[in-house]
DRENLO-187606 format. One record per residue (C-alpha): residue in three letters; x, y, z. Coordinates in steps of 0.2 Angstrom, whole numbers, m for minus. Layout:
N
REC ala X Y Z
...
// end
This chain:
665
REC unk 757 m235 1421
REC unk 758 m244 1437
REC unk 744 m243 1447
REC unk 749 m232 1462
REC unk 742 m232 1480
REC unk 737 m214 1483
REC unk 727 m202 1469
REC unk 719 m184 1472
REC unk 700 m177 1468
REC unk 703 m161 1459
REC unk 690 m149 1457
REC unk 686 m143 1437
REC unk 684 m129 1427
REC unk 671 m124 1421
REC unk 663 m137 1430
REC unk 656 m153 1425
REC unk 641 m158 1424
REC unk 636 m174 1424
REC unk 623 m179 1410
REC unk 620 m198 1417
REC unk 622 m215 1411
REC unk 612 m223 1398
REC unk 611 m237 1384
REC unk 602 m240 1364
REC unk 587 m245 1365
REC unk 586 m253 1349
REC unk 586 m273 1348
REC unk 582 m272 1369
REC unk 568 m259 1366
REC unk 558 m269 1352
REC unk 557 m284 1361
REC unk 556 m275 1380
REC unk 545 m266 1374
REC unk 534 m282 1365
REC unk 534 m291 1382
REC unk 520 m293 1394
REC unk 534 m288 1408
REC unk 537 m272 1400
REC unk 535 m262 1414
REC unk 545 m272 1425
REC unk 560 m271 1413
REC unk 557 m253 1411
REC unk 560 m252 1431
REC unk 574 m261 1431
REC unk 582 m253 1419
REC unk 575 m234 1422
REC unk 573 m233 1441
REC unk 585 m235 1457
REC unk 572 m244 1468
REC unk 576 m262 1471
REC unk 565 m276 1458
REC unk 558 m289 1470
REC unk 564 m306 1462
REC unk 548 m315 1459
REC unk 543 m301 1447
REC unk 556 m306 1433
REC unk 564 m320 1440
REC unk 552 m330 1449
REC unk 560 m347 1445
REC unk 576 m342 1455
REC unk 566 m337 1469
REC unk 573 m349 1487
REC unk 581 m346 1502
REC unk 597 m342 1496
REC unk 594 m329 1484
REC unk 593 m311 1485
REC unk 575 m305 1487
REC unk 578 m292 1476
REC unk 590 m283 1461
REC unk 594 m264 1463
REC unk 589 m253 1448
REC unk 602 m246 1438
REC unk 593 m229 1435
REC unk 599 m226 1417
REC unk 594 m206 1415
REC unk 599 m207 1395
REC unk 591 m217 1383
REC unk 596 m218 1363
REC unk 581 m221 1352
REC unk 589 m232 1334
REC unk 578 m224 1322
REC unk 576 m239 1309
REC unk 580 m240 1290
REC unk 568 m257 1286
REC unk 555 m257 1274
REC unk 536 m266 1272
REC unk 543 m284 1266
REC unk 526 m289 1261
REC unk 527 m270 1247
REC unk 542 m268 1244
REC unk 550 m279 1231
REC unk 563 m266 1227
REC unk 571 m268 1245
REC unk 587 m282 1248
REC unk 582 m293 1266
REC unk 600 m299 1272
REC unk 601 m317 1275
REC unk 611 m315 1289
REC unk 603 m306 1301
REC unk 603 m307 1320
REC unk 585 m313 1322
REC unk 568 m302 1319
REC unk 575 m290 1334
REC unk 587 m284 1325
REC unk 576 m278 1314
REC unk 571 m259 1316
REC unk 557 m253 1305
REC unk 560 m237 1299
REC unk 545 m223 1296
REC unk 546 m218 1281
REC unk 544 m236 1268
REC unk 541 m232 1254
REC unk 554 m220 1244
REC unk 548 m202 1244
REC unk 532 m207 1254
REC unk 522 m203 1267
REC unk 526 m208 1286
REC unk 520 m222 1294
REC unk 520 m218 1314
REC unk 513 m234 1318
REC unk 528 m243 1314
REC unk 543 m249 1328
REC unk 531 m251 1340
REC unk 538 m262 1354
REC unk 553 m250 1354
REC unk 542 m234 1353
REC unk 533 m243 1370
REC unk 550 m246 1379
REC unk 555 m227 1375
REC unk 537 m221 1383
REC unk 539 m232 1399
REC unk 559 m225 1400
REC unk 551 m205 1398
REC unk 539 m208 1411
REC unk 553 m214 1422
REC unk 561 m200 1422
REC unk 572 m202 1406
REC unk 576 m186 1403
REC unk 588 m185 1389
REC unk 584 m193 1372
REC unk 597 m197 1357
REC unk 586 m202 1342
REC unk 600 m212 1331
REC unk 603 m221 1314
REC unk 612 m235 1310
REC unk 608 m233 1293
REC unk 596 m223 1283
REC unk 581 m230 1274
REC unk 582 m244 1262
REC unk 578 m234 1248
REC unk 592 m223 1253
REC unk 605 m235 1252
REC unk 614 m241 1235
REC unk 614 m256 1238
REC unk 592 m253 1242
REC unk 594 m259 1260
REC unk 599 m254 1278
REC unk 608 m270 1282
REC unk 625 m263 1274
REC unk 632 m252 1260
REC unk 636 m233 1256
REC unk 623 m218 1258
REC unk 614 m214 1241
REC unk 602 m199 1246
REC unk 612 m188 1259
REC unk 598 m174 1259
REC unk 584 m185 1261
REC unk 592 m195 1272
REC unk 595 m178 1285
REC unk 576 m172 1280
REC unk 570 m189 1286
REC unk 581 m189 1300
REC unk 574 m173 1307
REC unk 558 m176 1304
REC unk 556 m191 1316
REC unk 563 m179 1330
REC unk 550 m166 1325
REC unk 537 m179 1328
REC unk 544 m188 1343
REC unk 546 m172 1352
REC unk 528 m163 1346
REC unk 518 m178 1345
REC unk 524 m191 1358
REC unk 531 m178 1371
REC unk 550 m186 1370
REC unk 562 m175 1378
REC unk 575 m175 1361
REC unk 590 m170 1366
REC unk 599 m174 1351
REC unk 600 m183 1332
REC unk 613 m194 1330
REC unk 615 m199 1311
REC unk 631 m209 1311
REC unk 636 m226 1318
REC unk 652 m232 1312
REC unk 653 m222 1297
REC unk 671 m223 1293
REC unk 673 m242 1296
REC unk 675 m251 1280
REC unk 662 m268 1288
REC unk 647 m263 1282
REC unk 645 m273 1267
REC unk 628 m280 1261
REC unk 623 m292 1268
REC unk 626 m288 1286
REC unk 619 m296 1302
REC unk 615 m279 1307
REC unk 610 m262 1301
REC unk 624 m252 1294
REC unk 629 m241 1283
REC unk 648 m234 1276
REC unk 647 m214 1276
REC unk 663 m205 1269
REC unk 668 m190 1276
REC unk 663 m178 1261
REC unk 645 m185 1265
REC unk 646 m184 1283
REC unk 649 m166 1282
REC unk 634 m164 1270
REC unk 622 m173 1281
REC unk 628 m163 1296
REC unk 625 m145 1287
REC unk 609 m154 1279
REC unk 601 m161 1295
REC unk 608 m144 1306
REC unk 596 m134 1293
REC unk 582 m147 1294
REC unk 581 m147 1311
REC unk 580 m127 1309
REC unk 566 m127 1299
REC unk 555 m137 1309
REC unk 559 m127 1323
REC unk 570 m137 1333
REC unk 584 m127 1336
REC unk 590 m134 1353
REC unk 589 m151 1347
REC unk 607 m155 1346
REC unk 617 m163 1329
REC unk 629 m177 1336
REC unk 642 m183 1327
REC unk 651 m195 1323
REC unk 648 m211 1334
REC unk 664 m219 1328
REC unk 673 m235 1332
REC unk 688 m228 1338
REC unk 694 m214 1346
REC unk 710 m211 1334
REC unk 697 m212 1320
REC unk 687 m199 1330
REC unk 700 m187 1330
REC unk 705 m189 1312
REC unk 685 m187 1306
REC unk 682 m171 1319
REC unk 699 m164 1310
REC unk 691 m168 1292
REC unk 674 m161 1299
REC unk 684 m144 1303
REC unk 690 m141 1288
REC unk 674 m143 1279
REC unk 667 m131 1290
REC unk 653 m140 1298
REC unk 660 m140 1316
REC unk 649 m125 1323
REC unk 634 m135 1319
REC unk 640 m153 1329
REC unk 634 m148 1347
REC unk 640 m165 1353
REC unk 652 m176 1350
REC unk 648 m194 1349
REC unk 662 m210 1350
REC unk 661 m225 1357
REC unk 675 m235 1368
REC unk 679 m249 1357
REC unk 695 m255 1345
REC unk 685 m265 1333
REC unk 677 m276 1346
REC unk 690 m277 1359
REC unk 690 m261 1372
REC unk 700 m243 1369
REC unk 716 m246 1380
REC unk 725 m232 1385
REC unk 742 m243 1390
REC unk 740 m244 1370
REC unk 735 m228 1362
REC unk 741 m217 1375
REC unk 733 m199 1374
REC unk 721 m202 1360
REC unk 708 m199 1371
REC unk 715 m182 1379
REC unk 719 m175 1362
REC unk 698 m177 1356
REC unk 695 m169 1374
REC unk 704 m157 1370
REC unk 698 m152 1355
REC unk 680 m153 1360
REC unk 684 m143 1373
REC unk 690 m128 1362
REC unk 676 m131 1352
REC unk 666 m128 1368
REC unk 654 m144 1365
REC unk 654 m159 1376
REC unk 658 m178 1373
REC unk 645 m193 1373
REC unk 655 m211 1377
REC unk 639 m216 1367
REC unk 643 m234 1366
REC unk 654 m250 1373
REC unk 650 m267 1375
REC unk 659 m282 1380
REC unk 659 m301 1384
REC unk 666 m302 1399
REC unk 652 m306 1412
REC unk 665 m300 1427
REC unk 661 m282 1422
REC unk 681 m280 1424
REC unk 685 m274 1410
REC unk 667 m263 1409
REC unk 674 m255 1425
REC unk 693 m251 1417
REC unk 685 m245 1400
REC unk 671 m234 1409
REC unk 686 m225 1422
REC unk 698 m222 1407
REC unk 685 m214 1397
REC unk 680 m202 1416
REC unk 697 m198 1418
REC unk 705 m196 1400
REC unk 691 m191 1389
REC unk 680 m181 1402
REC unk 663 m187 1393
REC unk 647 m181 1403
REC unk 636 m196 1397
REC unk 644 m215 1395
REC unk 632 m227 1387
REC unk 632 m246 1385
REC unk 626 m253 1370
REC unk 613 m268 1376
REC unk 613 m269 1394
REC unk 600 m285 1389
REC unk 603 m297 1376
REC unk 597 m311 1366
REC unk 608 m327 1371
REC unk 622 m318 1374
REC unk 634 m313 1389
REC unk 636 m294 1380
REC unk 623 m287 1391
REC unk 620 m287 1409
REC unk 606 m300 1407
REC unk 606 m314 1396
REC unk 586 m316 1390
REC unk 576 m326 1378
REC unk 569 m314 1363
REC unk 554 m318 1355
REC unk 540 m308 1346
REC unk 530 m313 1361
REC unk 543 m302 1371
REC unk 557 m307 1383
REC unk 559 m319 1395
REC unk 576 m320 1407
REC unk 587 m334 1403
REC unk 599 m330 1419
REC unk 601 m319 1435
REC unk 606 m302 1431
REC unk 627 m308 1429
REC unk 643 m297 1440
REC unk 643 m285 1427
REC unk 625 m279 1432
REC unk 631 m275 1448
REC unk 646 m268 1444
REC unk 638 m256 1432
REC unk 625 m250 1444
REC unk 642 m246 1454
REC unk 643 m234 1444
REC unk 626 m229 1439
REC unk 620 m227 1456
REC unk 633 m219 1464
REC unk 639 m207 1451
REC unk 621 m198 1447
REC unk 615 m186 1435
REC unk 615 m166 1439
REC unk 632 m171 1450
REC unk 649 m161 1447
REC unk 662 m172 1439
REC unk 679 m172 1448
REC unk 694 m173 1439
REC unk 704 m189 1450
REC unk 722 m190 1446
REC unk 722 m211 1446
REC unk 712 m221 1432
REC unk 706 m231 1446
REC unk 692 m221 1455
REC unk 680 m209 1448
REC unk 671 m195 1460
REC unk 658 m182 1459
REC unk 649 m171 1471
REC unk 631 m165 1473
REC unk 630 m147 1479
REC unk 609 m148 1483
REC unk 614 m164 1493
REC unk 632 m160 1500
REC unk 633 m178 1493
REC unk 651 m183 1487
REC unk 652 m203 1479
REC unk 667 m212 1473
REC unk 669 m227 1465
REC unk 685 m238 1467
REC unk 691 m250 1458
REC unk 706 m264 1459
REC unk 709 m270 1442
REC unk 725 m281 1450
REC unk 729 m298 1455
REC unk 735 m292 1473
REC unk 724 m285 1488
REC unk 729 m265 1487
REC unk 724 m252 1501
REC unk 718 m236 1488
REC unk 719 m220 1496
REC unk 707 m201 1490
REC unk 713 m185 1495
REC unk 700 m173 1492
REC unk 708 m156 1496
REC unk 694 m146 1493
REC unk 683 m152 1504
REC unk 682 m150 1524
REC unk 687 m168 1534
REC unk 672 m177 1542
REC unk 669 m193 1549
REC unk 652 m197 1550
REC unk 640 m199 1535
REC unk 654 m211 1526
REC unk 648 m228 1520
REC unk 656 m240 1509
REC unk 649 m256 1498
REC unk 660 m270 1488
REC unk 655 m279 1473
REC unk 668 m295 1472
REC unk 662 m304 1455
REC unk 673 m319 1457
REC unk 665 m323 1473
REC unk 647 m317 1468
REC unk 646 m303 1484
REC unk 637 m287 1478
REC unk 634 m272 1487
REC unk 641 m280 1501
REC unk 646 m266 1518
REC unk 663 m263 1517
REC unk 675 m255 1530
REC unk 681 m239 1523
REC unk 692 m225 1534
REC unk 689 m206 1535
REC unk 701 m193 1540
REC unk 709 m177 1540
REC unk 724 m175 1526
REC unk 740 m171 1531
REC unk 739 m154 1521
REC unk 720 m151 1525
REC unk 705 m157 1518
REC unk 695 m175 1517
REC unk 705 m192 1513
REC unk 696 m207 1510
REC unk 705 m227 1513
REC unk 699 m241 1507
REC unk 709 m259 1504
REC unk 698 m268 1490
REC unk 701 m285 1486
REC unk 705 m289 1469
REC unk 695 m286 1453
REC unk 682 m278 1465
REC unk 672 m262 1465
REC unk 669 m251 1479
REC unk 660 m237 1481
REC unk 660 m222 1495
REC unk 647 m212 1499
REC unk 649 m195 1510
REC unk 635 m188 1515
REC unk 637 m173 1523
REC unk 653 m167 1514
REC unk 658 m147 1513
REC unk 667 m137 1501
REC unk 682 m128 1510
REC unk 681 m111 1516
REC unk 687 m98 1525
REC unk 673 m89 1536
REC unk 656 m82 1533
REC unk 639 m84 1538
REC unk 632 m102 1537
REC unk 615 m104 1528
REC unk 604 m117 1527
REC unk 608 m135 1522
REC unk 596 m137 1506
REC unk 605 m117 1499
REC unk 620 m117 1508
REC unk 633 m123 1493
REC unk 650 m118 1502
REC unk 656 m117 1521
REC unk 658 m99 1519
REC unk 664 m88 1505
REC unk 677 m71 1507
REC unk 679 m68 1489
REC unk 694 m70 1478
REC unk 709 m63 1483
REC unk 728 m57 1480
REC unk 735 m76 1483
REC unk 723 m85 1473
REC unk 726 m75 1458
REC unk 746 m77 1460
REC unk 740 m94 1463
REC unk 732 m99 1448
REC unk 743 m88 1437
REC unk 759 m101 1441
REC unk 744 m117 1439
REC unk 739 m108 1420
REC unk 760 m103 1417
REC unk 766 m123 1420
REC unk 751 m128 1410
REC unk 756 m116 1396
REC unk 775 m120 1397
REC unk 772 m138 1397
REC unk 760 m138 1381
REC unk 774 m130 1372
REC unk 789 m141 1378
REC unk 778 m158 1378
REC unk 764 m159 1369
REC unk 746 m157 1371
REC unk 744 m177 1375
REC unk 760 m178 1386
REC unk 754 m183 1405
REC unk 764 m171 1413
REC unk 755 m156 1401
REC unk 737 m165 1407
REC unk 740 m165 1424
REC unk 746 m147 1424
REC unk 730 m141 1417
REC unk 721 m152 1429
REC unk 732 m142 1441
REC unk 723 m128 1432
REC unk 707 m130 1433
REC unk 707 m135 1453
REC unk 714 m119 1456
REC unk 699 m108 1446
REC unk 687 m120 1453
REC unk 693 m117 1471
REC unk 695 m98 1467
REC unk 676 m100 1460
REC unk 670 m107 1478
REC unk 675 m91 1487
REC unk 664 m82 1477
REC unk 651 m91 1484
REC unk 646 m103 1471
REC unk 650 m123 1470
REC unk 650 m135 1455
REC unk 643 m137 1442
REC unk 637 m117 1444
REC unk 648 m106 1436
REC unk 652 m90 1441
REC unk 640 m76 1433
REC unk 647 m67 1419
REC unk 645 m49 1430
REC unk 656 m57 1441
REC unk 671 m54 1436
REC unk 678 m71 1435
REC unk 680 m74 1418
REC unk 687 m60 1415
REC unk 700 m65 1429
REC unk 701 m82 1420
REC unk 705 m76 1405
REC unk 718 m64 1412
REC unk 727 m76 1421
REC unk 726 m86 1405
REC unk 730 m75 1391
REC unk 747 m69 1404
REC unk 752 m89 1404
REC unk 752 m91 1386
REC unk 757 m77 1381
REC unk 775 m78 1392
REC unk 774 m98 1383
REC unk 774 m92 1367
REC unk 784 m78 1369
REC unk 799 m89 1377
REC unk 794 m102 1361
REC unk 794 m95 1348
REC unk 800 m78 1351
REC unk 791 m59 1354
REC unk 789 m56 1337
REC unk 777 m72 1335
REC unk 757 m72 1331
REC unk 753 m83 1345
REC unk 762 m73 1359
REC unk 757 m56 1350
REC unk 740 m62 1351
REC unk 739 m69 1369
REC unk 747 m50 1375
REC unk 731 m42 1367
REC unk 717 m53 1375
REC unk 726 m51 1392
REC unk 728 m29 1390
REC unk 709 m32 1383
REC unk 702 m43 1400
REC unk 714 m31 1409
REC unk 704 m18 1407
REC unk 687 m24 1411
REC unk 694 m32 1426
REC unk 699 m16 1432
REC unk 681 m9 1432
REC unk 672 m25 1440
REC unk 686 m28 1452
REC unk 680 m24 1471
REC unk 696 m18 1474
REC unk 702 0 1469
REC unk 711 1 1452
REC unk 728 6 1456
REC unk 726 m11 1466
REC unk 719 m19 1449
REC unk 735 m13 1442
REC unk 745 m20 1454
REC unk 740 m38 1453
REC unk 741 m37 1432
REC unk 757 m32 1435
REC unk 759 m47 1449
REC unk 750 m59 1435
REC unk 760 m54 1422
REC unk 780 m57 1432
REC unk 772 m72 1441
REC unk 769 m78 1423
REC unk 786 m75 1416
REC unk 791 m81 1435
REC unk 786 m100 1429
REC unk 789 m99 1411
REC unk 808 m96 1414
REC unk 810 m108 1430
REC unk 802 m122 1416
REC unk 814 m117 1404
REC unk 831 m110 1414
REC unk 829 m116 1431
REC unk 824 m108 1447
REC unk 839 m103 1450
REC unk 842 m92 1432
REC unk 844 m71 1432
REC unk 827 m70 1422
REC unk 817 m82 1435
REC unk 822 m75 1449
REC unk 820 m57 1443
REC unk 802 m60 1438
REC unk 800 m69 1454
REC unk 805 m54 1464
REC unk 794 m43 1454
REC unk 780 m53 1457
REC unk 782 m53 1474
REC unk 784 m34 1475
REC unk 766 m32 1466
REC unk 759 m43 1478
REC unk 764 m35 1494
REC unk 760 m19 1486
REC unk 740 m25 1483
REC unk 742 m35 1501
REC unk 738 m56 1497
REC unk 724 m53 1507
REC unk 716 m41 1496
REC unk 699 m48 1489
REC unk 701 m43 1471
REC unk 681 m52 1469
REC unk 668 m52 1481
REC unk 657 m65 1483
REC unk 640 m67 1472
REC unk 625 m60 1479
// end
C-alpha cells in the first residue's frame, strides 16, 4: 500500500503486553563471553545506560566522536543449547569441513551417546548468559539448532534428519532443569526447532542444523511437554516451531493441530525471514494476520524470535520489525547476532577469537536504529495496535509514559501525523529524537508538534526525513475519562473512571457486528476484516478504562467484563452466521447459545437492575442484526432499519447513561 500521511493509536484487547526485545546468544555469547571485555559487552548489550567509548573502542576515541554509545537494553536472551561432541573421544561423530569458524561451534552437554552430562562444557557462552541474568534479563529461551551428534543419522549436529526424537526431548529438558535449579536462569521456555521444515540442512553444513519432519515434530513437542513435567517444570513453556517463514509457519501450526499437540505449544516461535531476504507484506499479503490469528484462538502468544540482515542502514531492520508490530502482534522481536564475526549482519562488526572479541568497527546505523526501538518501546509496556505499518506505540501505565517510534522508509521528506484517541491532549512532557543513517546523525533532538485532535484526544506531528527513525516520547500522558476522583501519580492508572455504560455496550456491539460481517464477506486476512476487529478491540479496551483499569491489566473476572465481552461477541457472530449461512446452521446456532448463556450471568453481576440487563440484551442483540443487515442490504433496507429502530428503543428504555458495570474497587 501507499504510505499515507495520517495513522491512529488503537487501544487492544485483551491488552498487550510487551515481553521485550532480545537476540541468540549463541556464536556472540561463546566468544563474548571468552573475552577479557565480557562485562563491557554484557553492558552494552543488556543495559540502557550509555558505554563510554574508550571502554570498547578506545582507538576511535578523538574530538570528533561521540563520547559514548547508548545501551540497547535487550530484556530477552535465547540460550543455543549445542549438539557437538569431545573431538579428541569421539571417533563416531562427523566434524563438517565447512564450518563458520570455532564460534560456531556450540558444545552440547551431554557427549557421549546415553552418557552422563558434562556441565562444564559451553562455557564462554554459559558466562555471557550469567552477565545478561544479572543485568536484568529476565526472560530466557534455552534453544536447539540441532540435537546431539549421536542423535542425528548422519552422527553429527552440523546437518541431517533427527534419529532419537525422545532422547532428543529428555535431553532437551534436562538442560532447562539444570539451568534453572542449578545456575538460577530465569527459563522461560525450550525451543527445540530451528528451521525444521527447510530442506538446507544437509551434512556437511557451516552451521548446526537439523531437518525435523512434521510427524517428528509433534512427537518431540508431546515428548519434551512430559519431560519438562516430570522434572517439575511445569511453567516452563514448549516453543515451537521457529521456522523460516511465516507461510511455512501457518502450514506446520495446522499439521501440529491435527496431531493434537497444539495444547502443549505455549508459544509460538517464527522468524521474519524469506530464505535470507526479509518477510514482505507487499508480497505475502496477510500471511502474517492469519498465524496471529490463529494463535490468538489458541490463546498463546507469538515470539519474532529471529531476523537478520545485511543492510548496515538498519532500513530494512526498521520496515521488517513494524510489519511483524503491526500484522503479526508478537510480544517479543529478536535479532539473531546483534555482534558478529567480520560481517555487516550485526549491529557491530568484531574480530572472534578464542581469546575473545575485539571490535573491528563503530557500532554501524543499524545499532542505533534498533536501539530506537529497544529503548523506547520497553518491556512491561501496553502494545498499541497503530493503523499505519510506519510507527509502532506503547504506553506505560506505572509511568503514564506513551513512546512511538516513526519511521519513513521513502525517498521524499513526509510530515507523519498519530492520533491517539484514547488518551487526553497535553503539550508539555513531548520530546522527539532522529536517527538519519545516511548522514550518520543518531539520537539527534528533533522538533515534534503536540495538540489536541479535531475529535478529542492526543495527536502527535513529526516531518521525518527520509530512511530516518524518530522516536516520541510523552511523559505525562492520560488515559481519557470522564470524571472521578484523581489519585496519586505512581496508582492512578485512568483520569477517572464511571463504569461502563448503555452507549458503550451499543458501541462495541456495532465494532464486534462489522468485524463479524466482514469475516464472513472477506476473509480472515482481508484488511478491511483486520481493521474492523482492531475497530474491536479499541472499543473493549476503552470500555475496560472506565472500569477503572489500564493496559495491559485486564479487567477481573468478578467484574463482569468478560462476560459483557463475550456477549457483545457471541450477538455479532451469531447475527453473521446467521445471515451467511442461514438459521439453521451449527455456527450461528451455536454463537445464539454462548450469548443466552453470558446473558445470564451478566444479568446477576450487572450494577444495574435486571429488567435494565434485559433491556440492553435486547439492544445488543437488534444493534447486532442493525449492522449485519446494513453490511449486507444497505442502510437504507426494511431489515436494517427495523433492527436499528429497535435498538434504539432498548436503549432509551435502559437510558445510554445507565452504568451497566461499575468501576473495580
Amino acid at each position: 500500500r501507499p504510505l499515507g500521511h495520517g495513522a491512529e493509536a488503537l487501544l487492544r484487547y485483551p491488552p498487550a503486553k510487551w515481553s521485550g526485545w532480545g537476540c541468540s546468544l549463541a556464536w556472540l555469547g561463546k566468544a563474548l563471553g571468552s573475552s577479557r571485555e565480557a562485562e563491557v559487552w554484557a553492558d552494552l548489550l543488556f543495559t540502557t545506560g550509555d558505554i563510554p567509548l574508550e571502554r570498547l573502542w578506545p582507538d576511535w576515541v578523538g574530538p570528533y566522536m561521540p563520547s559514548a554509545v547508548p545501551g540497547l537494553g535487550f530484556s530477552v536472551a535465547r540460550y543455543n543449547v549445542g549438539g557437538l561432541g569431545r573431538v579428541e573421544d569421539q571417533a563416531g561423530e562427523a566434524r563438517s569441513t565447512k564450518s563458520r569458524g570455532w564460534h560456531a561451534e556450540i558444545e552440547g552437554y551431554q557427549p557421549s551417546p546415553g552418557g552422563e552430562f558434562d556441565w562444564t562444557r559451553d562455557e564462554g557462552q554459559r558466562n555471557f548468559l550469567m552477565l545478561a541474568v544479572e543485568r536484568g534479563v529476565d526472560q530466557v529461551e534455552l534453544f536447539s539448532n540441532a540435537p546431539m551428534w549421536w542423535m542425528s543419522h548422519t552422527a553429527s549436529s552440523f546437518g541431517g534428519s533427527l534419529a532419537r526424537p525422545d532422547e532428543f526431548a529428555a535431553y532437551l529438558a534436562e538442560v532447562a532443569a539444570h539451568t534453572r535449579s542449578e545456575w538460577g536462569v530465569p527459563v522461560r521456555s525450550v525451543a527445540p526447532f530451528n528451521e525444521p521444515s527447510e530442506d538446507w540442512w544437509r551434512f556437511p553444513h557451516n552451521q548446526e542444523g537439523c531437518r525435523i519432519p512434521l510427524d517428528q515434530q509433534a512427537r518431540v513437542i508431546a515428548r519434551l511437554r512430559d519431560e519438562l513435567d516430570r522434572r517439575g517444570l511445569g511453567d516452563v513453556l514448549v516453543a515451537a516451531s521457529d521456522e523460516n517463514r511465516m507461510d511455512t509457519a501457518v502450514k506446520t501450526w495446522q499439521n501440529l493441530k491435527r496431531a493434537k499437540v497444539t495444547s502443549y505449544v505455549g508459544s509460538i516461535n517464527v522468524h521474519s525471514y524469506d530464505g535470507l531476504d526479509p518477510w514482505r507484506e507487499a508480497q505475502h499479503p496477510g500471511i502474517r494476520a492469519e498465524l496471529s490469528r490463529m494463535a490468538a484462538e489458541e490463546g498463546v502468544p507469538i515470539w519474532a524470535s529471529e531476523h537478520g540482515n545485511g543492510d548496515v542502514s538498519g532500513a530494512v531492520m526498521a520496515e521488517t520489525i513494524l510489519e511483524d508490530l503491526h500484522y503479526l502482534k508478537p510480544s517479543a522481536w529478536c535479532y539473531w547476532q546483534p555482534v558478529e564475526h567480520q560481517s555487516n549482519w550485526g549491529f557491530v562488526e568484531a574480530d572472534f577469537k578464542p581469546s575473545g572479541a575485539r571490535p573491528l568497527k563503530l557500532p554501524n546505523a543499524k545499532y542505533y536504529v534498533f536501539a530506537h526501538f529497544s529503548r523506547f518501546l520497553r518491556r512491561g509496556m501496553a502494545m498499541l495496535h497503530c493503523t499505519e505499518p510506519w510507527v509502532a506505540a506503547a504506553y506505560s501505565r506505572d509511568e503514564h509514559l506513551l513512546a512511538c517510534v516513526f519511521a519513513n522508509p521513502g525517498q521524499h521528506r513526509r510530515s507523519l501525523r498519530l492520533r491517539l484517541p484514547c488518551f487526553s491532549a497535553t503539550t508539555g512532557g513531548v520530546e522527539a529524537v532522529l536517527t538519519e543513517p545516511r548522514r550518520m546523525r543518531y539520537f539527534i533532538r528533533h522538533p515534534v508538534e503536540a495538540a489536541e485532535g479535531s475529535s478529542g484526544g492526543l495527536e502527535l506531528s513529526v516531518e521525518i526525513v527520509p530512511h530516518a527513525v524518530c522516536s516520541v516520547t510523552v511523559s505525562e500522558a492520560r488515559l481519557r475519562g470522564s470524571c472521578g476522583p484523581k489519585t496519586p501519580r505512581r496508582s492512578r492508572q485512568v483520569e477517572s473512571a464511571m463504569g461502563v455504560n448503555a452507549a458503550q455496550v451499543q458501541a462495541m456491539a456495532m465494532a464486534a457486528s462489522r468485524g463479524a460481517t466482514d469475516e464472513r464477506r472477506f476473509g480472515a486476512k482481508d484488511v478491511r476484516t483486520q481493521h474492523s476487529w482492531a475497530r474491536w478491540e479499541h472499543e473493549c479496551g476503552c470500555s475496560a478504562t472506565q472500569l477503572g483499569v489500564a493496559p495491559p491489566v485486564t479487567p477481573p473476572r468478578d467484574s463482569g467484563f468478560s462476560d459483557l465481552v463475550e456477549v457483545v461477541c457471541s450477538g455479532a457472530w451469531g447475527a453473521a452466521n446467521e445471515r451467511t449461512f442461514g438459521s439453521g446452521a451449527h455456527d450461528a446456532a451455536e454463537a445464539w447459545e454462548r450469548f443466552h448463556r453470558h446473558a445470564e450471568r451478566l444479568a446477576a453481576l450487572g450494577a444495574a437492575s435486571r429488567a435494565q440487563v434485559q433491556d440492553l440484551i435486547w439492544m445488543v442483540f437488534n444493534t447486532c442484526w442493525a449492522v449485519v443487515n446494513e453490511r449486507w442490504y444497505g442502510p437504507d433496507s426494511a431489515d436494517c432499519r427495523e433492527a436499528c429502530a429497535r435498538a434504539e428503543q432498548h436503549l432509551a428504555t435502559v437510558g445510554r447513561d445507565t452504568v451497566i458495570l461499575r468501576p473495580c474497587a
